[in-house]
C-alpha positions as CSV (number, residue, x, y, z in Angstrom):
1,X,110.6,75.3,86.3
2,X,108.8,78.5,85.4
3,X,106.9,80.3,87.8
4,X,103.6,79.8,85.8
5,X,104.1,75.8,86.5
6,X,104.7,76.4,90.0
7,X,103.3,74.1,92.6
8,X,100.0,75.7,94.5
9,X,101.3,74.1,97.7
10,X,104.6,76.0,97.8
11,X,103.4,78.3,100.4
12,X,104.4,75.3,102.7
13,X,108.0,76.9,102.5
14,X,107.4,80.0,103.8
15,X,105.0,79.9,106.3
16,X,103.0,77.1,107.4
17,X,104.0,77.1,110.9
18,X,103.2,81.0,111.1
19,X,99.4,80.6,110.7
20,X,98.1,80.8,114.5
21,X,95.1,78.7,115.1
22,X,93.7,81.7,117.0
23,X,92.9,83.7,113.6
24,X,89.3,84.1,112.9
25,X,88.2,84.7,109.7
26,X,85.5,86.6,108.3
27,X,82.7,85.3,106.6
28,X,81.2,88.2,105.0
29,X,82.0,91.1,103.5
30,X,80.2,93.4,105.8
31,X,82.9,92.4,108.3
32,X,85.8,93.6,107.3
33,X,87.3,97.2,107.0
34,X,89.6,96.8,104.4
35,X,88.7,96.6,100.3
36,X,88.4,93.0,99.6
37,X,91.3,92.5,96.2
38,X,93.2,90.1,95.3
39,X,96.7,91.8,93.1
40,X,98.4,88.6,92.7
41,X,96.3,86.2,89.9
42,X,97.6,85.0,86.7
43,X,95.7,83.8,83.5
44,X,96.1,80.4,82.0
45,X,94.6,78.8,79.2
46,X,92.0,76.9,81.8
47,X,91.7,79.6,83.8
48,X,90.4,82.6,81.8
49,X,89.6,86.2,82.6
50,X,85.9,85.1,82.0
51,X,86.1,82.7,84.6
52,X,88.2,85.2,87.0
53,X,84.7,87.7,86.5
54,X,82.5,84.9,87.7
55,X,84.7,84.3,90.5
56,X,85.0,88.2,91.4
57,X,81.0,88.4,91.0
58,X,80.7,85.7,93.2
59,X,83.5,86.4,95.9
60,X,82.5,90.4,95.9
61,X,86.3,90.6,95.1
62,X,88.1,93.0,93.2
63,X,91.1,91.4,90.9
64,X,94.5,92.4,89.4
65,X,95.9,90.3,86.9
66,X,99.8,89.8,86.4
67,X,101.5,88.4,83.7
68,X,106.1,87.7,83.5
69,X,108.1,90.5,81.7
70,X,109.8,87.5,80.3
71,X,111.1,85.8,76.9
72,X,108.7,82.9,77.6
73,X,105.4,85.5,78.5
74,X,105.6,89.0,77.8
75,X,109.0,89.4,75.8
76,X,108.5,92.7,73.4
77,X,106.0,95.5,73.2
78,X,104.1,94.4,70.8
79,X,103.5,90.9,74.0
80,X,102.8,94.0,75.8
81,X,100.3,96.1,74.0
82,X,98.5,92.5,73.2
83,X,98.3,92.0,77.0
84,X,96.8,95.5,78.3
85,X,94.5,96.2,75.1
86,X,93.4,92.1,76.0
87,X,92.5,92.9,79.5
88,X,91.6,96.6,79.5
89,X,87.8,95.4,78.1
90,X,87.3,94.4,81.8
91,X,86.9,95.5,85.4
92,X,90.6,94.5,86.8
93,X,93.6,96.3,87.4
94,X,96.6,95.3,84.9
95,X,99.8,94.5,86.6
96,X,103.2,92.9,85.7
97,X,105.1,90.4,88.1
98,X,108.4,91.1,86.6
99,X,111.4,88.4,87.8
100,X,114.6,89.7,86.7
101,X,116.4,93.1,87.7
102,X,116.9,95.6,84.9
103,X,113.6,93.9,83.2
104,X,111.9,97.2,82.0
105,X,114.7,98.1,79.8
106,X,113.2,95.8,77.8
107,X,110.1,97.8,77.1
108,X,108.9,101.5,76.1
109,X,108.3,103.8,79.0
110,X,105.4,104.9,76.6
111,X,103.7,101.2,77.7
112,X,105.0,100.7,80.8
113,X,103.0,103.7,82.2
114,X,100.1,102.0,80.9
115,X,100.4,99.3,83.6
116,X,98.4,99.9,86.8
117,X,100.9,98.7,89.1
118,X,103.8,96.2,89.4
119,X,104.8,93.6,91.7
120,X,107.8,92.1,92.5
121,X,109.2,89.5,94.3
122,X,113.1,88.8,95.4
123,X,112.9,84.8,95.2
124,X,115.4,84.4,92.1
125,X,119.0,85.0,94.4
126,X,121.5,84.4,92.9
127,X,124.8,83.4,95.1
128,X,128.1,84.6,95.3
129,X,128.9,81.2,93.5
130,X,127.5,82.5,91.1
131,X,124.2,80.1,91.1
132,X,120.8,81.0,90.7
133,X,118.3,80.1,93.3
134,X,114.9,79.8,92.7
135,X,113.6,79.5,96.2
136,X,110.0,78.6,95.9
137,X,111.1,75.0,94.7
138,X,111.0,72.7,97.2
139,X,114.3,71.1,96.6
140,X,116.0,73.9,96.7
141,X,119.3,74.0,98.6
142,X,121.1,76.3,101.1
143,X,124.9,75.2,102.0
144,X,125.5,77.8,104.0
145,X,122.4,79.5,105.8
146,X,124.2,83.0,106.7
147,X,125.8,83.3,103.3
148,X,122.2,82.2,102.0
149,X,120.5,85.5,104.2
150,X,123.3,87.8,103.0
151,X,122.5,87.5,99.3
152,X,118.5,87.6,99.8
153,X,118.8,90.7,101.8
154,X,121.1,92.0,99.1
155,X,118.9,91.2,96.0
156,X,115.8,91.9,98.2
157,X,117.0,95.6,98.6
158,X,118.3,95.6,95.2
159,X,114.4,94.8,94.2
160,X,113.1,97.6,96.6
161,X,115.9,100.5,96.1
162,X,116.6,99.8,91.8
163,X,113.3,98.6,90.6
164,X,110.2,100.1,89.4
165,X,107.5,98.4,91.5
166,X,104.9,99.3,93.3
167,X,103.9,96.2,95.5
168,X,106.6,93.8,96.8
169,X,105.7,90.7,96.9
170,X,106.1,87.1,99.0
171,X,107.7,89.1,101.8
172,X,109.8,87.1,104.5
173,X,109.4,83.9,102.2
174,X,112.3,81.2,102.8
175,X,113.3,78.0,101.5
176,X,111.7,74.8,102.3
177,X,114.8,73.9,103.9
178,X,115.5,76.4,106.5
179,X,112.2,77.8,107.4
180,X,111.9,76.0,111.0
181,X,114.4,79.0,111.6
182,X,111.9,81.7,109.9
183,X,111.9,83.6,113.7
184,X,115.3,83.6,114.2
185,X,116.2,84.4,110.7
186,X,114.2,87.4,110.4
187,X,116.2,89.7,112.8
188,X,114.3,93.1,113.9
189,X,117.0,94.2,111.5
190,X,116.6,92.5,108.8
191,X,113.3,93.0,108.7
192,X,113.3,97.0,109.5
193,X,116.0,97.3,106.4
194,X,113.1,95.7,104.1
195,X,110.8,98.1,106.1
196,X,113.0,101.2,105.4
197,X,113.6,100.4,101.9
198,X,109.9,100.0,100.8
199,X,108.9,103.2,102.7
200,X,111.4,105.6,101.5
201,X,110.3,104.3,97.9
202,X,106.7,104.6,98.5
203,X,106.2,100.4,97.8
204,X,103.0,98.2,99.1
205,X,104.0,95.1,101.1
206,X,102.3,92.0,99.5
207,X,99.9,90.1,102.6
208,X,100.5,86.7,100.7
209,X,97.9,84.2,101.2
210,X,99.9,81.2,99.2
211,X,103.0,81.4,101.1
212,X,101.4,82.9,104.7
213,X,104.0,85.5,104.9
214,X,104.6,87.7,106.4
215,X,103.3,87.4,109.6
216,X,101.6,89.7,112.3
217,X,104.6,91.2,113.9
218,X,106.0,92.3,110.8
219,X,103.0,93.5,109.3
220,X,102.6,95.4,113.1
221,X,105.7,97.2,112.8
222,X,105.6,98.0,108.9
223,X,102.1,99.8,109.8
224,X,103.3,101.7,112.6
225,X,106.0,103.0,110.4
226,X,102.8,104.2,107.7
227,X,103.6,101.5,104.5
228,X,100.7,100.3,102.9
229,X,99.7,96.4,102.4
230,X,98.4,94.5,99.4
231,X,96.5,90.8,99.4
232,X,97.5,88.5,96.8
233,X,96.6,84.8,96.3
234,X,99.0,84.1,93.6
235,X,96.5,81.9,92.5
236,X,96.2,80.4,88.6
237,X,92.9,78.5,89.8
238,X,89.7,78.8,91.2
239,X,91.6,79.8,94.8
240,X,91.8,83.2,93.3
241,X,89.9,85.6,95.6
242,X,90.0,83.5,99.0
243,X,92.4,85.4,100.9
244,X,92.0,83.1,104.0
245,X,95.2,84.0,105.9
246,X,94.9,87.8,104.2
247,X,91.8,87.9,106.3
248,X,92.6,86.8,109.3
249,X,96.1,88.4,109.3
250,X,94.9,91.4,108.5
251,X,92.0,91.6,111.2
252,X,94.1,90.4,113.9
253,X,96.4,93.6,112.9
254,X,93.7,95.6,112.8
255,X,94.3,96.8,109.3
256,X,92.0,99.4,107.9
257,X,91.1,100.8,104.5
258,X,93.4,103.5,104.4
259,X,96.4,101.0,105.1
260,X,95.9,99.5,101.8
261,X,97.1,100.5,98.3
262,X,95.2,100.6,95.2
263,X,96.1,100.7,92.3
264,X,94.9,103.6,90.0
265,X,93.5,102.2,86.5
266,X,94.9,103.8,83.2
267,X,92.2,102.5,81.3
């Protein structure tokens, strides 16, 4: 299944049981302190970039748009070029949600500095087996739950020590199938190696408001240790720009506007 076609309800994997009824959310913008954007919205051919401005006019919400490095999206530079010069006519930040390691050698440097940011996320893992998994389906299947967290943590550091990103994204996010053990499988130190990683290479930690990861004590200790956080709906509807568990997350953390990153525009 490609990632474009994915299910909007796939967040139930990752995090449904994190969401604490306790969380208030904010009704209007003069609430918060933190910028209101959304870094994690994709285009399709229902849901255009016109419709995304109405949406961002309406929601008083800044929007990045992200689009696949791959053979099926953005496969050349000439996909490339089409895509920025396409979205550069308008007020959003230009990203790329690239799924494969070693993607960019794909593409110039020349254009890839043209991108405003990229995101990336470590849910492809492929096993020792040799199989690939891709674990926002909901039939995925771990055998062995240990060997399972080895090889995420591996190819979740591979994403944050080898690849060009600015923003990693669905952090904490597990498979349908073992999530009931989401608190005892995130260890303090499994999560402080994510933590370590993505500060020593200066990388945003996606607030994800699909999946409800990750959640407030991780989010605690990654800003006590100075990273900076991103919201993203990964939405490819009208949910674009709602940010319900971003919100609420954020303001029970106490998150500020200097705690976020922001992309700077090329255009």
């Amino acid at each position: 299944m490609k990632r474009r076609n994915f299910i909007k309800n796939a967040g139930l994997a990752g995090g449904m049981m994190l969401v604490s009824p306790k969380l208030s959310i904010a009704k209007s913008p003069e609430e918060y302190q933190f910028p209101l954007t959304d870094l994690h919205v994709h285009l399709t051919n229902e849901f255009t970039i016109d419709t995304v401005m109405k949406i961002a006019k309406e929601k008083n919400v800044k929007f990045g748009i992200v689009d696949h490095p791959a053979v099926w999206a953005i496969k050349d530079d000439a996909d490339l070029k089409k895509y920025i010069d396409k979205l550069r006519k308008y007020p959003v930040y230009i990203g790329l949600q690239p799924l494969e390691l070693g993607w960019s050698k794909r593409f110039s440097p020349e254009l890839l500095s043209k991108i405003d940011y990229i995101l990336m996320d470590p849910q492809r893992v492929t096993m020792k087996n040799g199989e690939t998994l891709s674990i926002w389906m909901f039939d995925t299947y771990v055998e062995n739950t240990e060997d399972f967290m080895e090889q995420y943590m591996a190819h979740s550091l591979d994403v944050l020590n080898n690849e060009p990103i600015n923003i990693f994204g669905w952090p904490l996010f597990l498979p349908v199938c073992i999530a009931r053990d989401y608190y005892t499988l995130w260890t303090e130190e499994r999560m402080q190696k994510i933590i370590s990683a993505a500060k020593t290479h200066n990388i945003a930690i996606e607030i994800n408001d699909m999946a409800h990861t990750p959640h407030d004590k991780f989010i605690l200790s990654a800003k006590k240790q100075g990273l900076k956080f991103t919201f993203g709906s990964d939405s490819r509807n009208t949910n674009a720009g709602r940010l319900d568990y971003c919100k609420s997350v954020a303001k029970k953390c106490n998150l500020k506007k200097e705690d976020f990153y922001v992309p700077v525009s090329k255009g």
